[in-house]
C-alpha positions as CSV (number, residue, x, y, z in Angstrom):
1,X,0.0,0.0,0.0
2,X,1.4,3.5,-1.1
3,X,2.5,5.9,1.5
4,X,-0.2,9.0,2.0
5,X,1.9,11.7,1.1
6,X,3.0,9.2,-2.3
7,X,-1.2,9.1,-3.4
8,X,-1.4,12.4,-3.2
9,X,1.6,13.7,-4.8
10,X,0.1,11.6,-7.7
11,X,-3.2,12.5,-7.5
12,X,-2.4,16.6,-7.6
13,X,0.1,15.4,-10.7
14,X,-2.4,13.8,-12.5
15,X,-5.2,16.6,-12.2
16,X,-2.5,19.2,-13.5
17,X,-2.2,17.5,-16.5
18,X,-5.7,17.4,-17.1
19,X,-6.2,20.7,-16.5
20,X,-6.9,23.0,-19.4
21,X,-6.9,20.0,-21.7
22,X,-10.0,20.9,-24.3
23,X,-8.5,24.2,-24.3
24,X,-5.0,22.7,-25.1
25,X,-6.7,20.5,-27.6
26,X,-8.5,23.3,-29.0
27,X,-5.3,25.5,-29.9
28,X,-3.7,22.3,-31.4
29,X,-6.4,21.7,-33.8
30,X,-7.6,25.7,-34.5
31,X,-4.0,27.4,-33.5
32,X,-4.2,30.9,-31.8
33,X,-2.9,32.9,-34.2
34,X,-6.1,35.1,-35.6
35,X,-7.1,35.5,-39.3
36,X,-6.2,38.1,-41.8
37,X,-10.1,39.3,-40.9
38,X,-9.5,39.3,-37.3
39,X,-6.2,41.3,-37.7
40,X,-6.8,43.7,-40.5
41,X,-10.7,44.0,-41.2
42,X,-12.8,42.8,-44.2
């Protein structure tokens, strides 16, 4: 059986790495940068 401290050091890793992650999956697919349209007008 793991040590207290040892579940909760992984617990508090795994939940940062699931944080953000549909915005994170967002940017990969879409990107940030903005369009021409966005930037300069029609």
């Amino acid at each position: 059986m793991a040590s207290k401290t040892k579940k909760l050091e992984y617990i508090r890793e795994h939940k940062k790495s699931t944080k953000g992650k549909k915005r994170k999956a967002a940017l990969r697919t879409k990107g940030s940068t903005k369009s021409k349209k966005a930037l300069f007008g029609d």
